[in-house]
C-alpha positions as MATLAB code, in Angstrom:
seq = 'XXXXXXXXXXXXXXXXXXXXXXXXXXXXXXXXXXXXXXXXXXXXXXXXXXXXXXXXXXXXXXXXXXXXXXXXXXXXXXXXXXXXXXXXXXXXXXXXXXXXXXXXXXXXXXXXXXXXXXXXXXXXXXXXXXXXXXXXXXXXXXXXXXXXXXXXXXXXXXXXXXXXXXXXXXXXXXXXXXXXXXXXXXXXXXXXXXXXXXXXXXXXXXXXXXXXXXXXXXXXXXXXXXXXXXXXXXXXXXXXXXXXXXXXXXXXXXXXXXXXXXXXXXXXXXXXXXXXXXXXXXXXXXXXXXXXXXXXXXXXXXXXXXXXXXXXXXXXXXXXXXXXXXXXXXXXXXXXXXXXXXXXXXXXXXX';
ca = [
      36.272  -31.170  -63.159;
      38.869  -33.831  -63.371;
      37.666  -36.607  -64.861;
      38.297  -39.919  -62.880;
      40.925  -42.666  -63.823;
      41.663  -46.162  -62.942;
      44.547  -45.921  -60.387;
      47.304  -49.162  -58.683;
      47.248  -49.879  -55.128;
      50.497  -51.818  -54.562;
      49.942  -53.205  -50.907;
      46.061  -54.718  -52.269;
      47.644  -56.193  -55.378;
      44.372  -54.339  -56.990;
      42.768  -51.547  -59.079;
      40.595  -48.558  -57.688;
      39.134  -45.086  -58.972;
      37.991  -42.186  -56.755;
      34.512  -42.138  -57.339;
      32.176  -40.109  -55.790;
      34.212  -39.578  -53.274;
      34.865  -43.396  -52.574;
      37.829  -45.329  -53.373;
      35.781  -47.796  -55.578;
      37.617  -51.557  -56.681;
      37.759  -52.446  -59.932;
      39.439  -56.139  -59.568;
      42.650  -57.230  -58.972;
      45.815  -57.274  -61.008;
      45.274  -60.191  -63.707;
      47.713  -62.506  -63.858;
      50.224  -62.438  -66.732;
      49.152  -58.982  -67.362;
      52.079  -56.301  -67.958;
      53.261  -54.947  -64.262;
      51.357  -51.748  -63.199;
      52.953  -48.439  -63.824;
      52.319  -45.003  -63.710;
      53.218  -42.364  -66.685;
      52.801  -39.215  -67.292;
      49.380  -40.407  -68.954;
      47.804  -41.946  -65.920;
      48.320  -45.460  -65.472;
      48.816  -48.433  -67.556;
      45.544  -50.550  -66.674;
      44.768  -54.218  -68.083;
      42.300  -54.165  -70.649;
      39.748  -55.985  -67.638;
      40.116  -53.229  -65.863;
      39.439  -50.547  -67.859;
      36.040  -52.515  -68.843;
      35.442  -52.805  -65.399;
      35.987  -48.592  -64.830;
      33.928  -47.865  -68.373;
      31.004  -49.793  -67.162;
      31.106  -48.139  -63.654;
      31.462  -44.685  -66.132;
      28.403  -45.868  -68.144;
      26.028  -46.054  -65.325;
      26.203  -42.625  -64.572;
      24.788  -39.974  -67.006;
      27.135  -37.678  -65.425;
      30.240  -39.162  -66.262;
      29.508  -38.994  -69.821;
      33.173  -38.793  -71.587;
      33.514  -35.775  -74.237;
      32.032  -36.596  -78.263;
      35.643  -36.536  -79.143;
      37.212  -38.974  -76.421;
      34.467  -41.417  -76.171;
      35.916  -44.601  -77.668;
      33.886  -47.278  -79.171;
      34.258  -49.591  -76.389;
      31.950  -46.911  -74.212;
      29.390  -46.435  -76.478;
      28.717  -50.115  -76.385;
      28.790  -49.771  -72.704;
      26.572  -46.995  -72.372;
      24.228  -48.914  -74.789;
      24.328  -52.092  -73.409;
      23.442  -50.433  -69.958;
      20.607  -49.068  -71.571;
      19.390  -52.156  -73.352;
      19.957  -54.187  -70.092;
      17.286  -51.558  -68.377;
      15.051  -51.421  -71.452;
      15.036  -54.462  -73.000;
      14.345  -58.233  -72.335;
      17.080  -60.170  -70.949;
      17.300  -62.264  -73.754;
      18.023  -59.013  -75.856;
      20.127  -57.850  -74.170;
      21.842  -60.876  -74.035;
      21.714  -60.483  -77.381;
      23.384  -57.339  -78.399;
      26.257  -58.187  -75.570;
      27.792  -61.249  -77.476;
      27.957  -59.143  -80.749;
      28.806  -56.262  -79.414;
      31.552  -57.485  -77.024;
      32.512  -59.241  -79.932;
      32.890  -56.057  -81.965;
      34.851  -53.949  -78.907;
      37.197  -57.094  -79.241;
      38.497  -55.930  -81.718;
      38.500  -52.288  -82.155;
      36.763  -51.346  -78.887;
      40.264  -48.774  -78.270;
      39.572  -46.883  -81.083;
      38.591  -43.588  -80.507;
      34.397  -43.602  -81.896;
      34.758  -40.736  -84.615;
      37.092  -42.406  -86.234;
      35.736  -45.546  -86.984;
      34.502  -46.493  -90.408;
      32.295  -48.914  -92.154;
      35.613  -50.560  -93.305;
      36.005  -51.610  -89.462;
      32.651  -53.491  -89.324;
      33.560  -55.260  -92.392;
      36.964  -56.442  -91.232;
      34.955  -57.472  -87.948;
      32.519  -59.564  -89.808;
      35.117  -61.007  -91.832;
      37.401  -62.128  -88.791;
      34.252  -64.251  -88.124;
      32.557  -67.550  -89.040;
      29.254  -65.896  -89.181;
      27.046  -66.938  -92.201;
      23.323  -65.980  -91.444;
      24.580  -64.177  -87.831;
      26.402  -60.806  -89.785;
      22.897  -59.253  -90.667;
      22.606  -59.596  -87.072;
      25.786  -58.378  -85.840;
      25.164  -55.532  -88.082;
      22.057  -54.643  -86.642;
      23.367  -54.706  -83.328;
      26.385  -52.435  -83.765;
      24.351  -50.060  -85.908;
      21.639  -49.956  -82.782;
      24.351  -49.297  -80.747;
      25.450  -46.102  -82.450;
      22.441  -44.679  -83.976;
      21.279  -44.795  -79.971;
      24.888  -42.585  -79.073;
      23.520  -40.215  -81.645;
      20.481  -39.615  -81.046;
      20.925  -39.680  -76.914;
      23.817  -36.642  -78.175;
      26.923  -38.993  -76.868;
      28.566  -39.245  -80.566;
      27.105  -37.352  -83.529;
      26.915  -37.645  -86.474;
      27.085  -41.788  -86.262;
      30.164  -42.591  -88.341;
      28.837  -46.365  -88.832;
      25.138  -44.458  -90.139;
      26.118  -45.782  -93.749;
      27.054  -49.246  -92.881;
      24.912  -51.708  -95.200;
      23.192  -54.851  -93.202;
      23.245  -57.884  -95.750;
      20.042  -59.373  -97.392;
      18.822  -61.728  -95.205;
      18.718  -65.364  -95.956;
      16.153  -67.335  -96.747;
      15.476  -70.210  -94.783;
      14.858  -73.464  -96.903;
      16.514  -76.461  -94.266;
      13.479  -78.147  -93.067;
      13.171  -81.681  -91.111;
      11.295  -84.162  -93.240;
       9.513  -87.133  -91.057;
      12.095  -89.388  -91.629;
      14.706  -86.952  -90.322;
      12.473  -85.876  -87.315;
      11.806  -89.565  -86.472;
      15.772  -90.157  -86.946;
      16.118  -87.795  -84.302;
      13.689  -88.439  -81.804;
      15.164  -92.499  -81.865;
      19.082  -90.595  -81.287;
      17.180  -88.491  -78.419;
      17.540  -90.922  -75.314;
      15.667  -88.378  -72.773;
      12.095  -87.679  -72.245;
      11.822  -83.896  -71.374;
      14.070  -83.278  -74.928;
      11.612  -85.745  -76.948;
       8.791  -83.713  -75.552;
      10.355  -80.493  -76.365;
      11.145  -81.713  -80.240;
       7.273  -82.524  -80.307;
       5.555  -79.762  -79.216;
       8.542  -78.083  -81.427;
       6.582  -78.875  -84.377;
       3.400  -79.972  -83.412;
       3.159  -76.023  -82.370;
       5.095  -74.217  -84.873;
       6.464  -72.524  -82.163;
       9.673  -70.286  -81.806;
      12.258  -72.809  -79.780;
      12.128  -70.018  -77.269;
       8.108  -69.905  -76.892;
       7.952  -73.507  -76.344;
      11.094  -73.851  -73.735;
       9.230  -71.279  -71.509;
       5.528  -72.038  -71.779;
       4.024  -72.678  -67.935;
       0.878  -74.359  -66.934;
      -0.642  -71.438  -66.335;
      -0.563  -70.383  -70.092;
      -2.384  -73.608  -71.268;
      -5.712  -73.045  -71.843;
      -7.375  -76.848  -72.116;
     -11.163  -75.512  -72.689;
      -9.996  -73.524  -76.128;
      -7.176  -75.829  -77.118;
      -4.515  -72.785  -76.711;
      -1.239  -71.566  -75.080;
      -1.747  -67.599  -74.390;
       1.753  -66.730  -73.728;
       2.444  -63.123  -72.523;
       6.296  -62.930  -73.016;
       6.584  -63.180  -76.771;
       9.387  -62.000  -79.192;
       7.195  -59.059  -80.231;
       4.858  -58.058  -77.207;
       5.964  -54.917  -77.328;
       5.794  -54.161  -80.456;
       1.584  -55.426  -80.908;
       0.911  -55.301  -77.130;
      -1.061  -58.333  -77.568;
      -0.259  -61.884  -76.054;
       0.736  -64.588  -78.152;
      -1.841  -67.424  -79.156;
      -1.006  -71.040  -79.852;
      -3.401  -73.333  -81.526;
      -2.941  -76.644  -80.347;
      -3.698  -79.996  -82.265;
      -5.639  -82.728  -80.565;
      -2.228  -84.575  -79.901;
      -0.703  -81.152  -78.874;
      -3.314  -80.648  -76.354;
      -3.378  -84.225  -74.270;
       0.344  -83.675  -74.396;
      -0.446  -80.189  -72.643;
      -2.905  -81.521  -70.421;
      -0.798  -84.048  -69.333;
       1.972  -82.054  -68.825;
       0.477  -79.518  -66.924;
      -1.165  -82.107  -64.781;
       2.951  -83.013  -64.081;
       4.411  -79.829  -63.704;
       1.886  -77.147  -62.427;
       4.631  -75.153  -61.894;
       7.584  -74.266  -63.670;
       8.223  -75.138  -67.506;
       6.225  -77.795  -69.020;
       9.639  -78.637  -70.978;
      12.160  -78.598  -68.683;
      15.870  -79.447  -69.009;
      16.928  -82.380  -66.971;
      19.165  -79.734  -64.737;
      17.039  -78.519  -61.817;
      13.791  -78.142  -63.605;
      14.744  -75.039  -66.009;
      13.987  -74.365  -69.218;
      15.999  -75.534  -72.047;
      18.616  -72.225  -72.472;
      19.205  -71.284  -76.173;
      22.972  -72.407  -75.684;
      21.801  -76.045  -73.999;
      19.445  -76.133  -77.242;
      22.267  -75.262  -79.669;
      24.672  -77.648  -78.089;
      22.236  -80.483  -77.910;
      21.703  -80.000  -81.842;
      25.514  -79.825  -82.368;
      25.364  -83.122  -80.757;
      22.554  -84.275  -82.842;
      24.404  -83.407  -85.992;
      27.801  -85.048  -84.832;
      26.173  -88.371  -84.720;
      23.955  -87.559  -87.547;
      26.283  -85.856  -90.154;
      23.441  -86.370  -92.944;
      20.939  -83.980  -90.926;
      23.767  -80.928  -91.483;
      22.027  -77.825  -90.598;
      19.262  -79.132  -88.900;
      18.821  -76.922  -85.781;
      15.601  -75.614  -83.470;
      14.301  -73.326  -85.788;
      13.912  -75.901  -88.620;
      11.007  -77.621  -86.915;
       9.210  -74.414  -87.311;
      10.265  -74.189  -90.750;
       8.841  -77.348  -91.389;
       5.644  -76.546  -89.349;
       4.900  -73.660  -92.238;
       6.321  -75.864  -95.242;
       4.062  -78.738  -94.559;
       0.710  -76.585  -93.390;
       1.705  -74.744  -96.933;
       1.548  -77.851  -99.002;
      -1.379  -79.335  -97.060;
      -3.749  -76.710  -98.667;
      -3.873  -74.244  -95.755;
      -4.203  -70.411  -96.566;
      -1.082  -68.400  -96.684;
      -3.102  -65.801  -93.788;
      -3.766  -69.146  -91.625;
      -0.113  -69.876  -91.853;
       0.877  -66.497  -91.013;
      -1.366  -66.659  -87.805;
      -0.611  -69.809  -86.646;
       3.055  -68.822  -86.491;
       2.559  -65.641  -84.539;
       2.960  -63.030  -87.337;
       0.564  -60.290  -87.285;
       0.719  -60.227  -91.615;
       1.865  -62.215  -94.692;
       4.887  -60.899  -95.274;
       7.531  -62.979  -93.160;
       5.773  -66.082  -94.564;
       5.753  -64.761  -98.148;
       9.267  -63.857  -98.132;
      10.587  -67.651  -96.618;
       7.862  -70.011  -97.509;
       5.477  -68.716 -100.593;
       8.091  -70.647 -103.134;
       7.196  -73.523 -101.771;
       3.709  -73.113 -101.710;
       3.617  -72.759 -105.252;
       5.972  -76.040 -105.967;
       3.513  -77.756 -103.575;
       0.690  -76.467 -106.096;
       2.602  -77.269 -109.144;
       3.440  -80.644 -108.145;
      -0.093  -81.568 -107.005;
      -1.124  -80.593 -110.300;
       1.795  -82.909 -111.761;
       0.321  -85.563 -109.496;
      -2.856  -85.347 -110.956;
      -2.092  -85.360 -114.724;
       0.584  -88.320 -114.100;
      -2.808  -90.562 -113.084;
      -4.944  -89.249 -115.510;
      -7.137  -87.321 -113.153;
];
């Protein structure tokens, strides 16, 4: 069977392929791209359009290319339209901006013959610090999921390394977290920094906590939607200090419906990107709080629960994990200086 291509229509100024019978659109002709013409190849279709006729490929099973035509770009399509059935939005959101970041730049290739060297000279063409054992993990998803679904096998990328991950040490002291709630001239983002870590909460968990998960009677949040829900099928619980809860009571009081954190724009939650940007800001004006960002607060959540005495399994729980390990791994060294020092404390007084 003749396998479709992307094909010029002169008189529309736009792109089509015969699909299914149907002449199907694929967008018109972008400007400043090369003039359409036909060789004895097929024609000569902008790179827009040819992502616009593999994604119409990808969400049909039957139109599966052959192992040894597929190029990388359509694996990541194939995947992605997986992902974006399977997964969470914000996953799939996810794996899109490294992956489209990724078919970028060698998307074209034909899939066998890529090689670990390629994701290598990807991550290098990048500003990504902490983000490559991410983008790693994404590609590598990408293709072990063409192998073992039988659209590319073996999975040339299968020996590609993901780097160590990095341990997070930037915390916000008091000083820096007052600093930054005086700089923060809006309400709904002062509440948001609080309950940040008052709670901590993933940035995520507290931009999209309702009414309707605060439980006043027990002092909780019971959130549902959690980073891994699927993987312990159990909801997430959020102790709540006395302060945390009459800020939740009062909140939900407010806003019964919706996000008890909204962004000022029409009532939403707070959108990882507005949340990045806002601490880009943050840091602009503040150059002294470099590499302060969301996920900090909850770092210092753990840090100072750590060196307050409470129990490495408390800790654990408190931020969501279902064992040590996570905690171990990022916060145990300071556990132990907290120890030590206490310890220096007490000898430096005689005690």
């Amino acid at each position: 069977m003749r396998q479709p291509k992307p094909w010029f229509r002169a008189s529309k100024n736009a792109w089509y392929v015969q699909y299914r019978g149907k002449k199907v659109p694929l967008g018109a002709h972008p400007e400043g791209a090369p003039p359409p013409k036909k060789t004895k190849a097929g024609w000569n279709a902008p790179p827009q359009v040819r992502d616009a006729f593999y994604k119409l490929m990808a969400s049909d099973p039957a139109n599966l290319p052959k192992a040894g035509e597929v190029l990388a770009c359509q694996v990541c399509d194939l995947f992605l339209s997986h992902s974006e059935r399977h997964n969470e939005r914000a996953t799939y959101a996810w794996y899109r901006h490294f992956l489209q970041s990724f078919c970028s730049l060698y998307g074209r290739l034909p899939a066998r013959e890529l090689k670990p060297i390629h994701v290598t000279r990807w991550l290098d063409s990048t500003a990504w610090k902490g983000g490559r054992r991410n983008a790693v993990t994404a590609v590598k998803r990408a293709f072990n999921w063409a192998d073992q679904q039988g659209v590319l096998s073996p999975n040339p990328l299968r020996t590609v390394q993901k780097p160590p991950p990095t341990r997070r040490t930037r915390v916000v002291s008091p000083a820096e977290r007052a600093e930054v709630l005086a700089a923060v001239k809006d309400r709904n983002f002062r509440e948001y920094l609080t309950a940040l870590y008052l709670t901590g909460c993933r940035p995520s968990e507290v931009a999209r906590v309702t009414a309707g998960e605060v439980n006043l009677d027990l002092g909780v949040w019971v959130l549902e939607a959690h980073k891994t829900a699927k993987r312990t099928g159990k909801p997430r619980v959020v102790y709540l200090s006395p302060e945390m809860v009459e800020l939740s009571r009062r909140l939900a009081a407010e806003r019964p419906e919706g996000p008890l954190f909204p962004s000022r724009k029409l009532g939403r939650p707070f959108s990882k990107n507005a949340i990045r940007i806002r601490f880009r800001r943050l840091r602009e004006r503040l150059p002294h709080l470099k590499g302060v960002v969301a996920y900090a607060y909850r770092h210092a959540f753990a840090s100072d629960a750590l060196a307050n005495g409470v129990g490495i399994a408390q800790v654990a729980e408190l931020l969501g994990h279902t064992d040590t390990r996570m905690v171990s791994r990022h916060y145990a060294h300071l556990d132990q200086k907290a120890a030590h020092m206490r310890e220096a404390a007490r000898k430096a007084t005689g005690g």
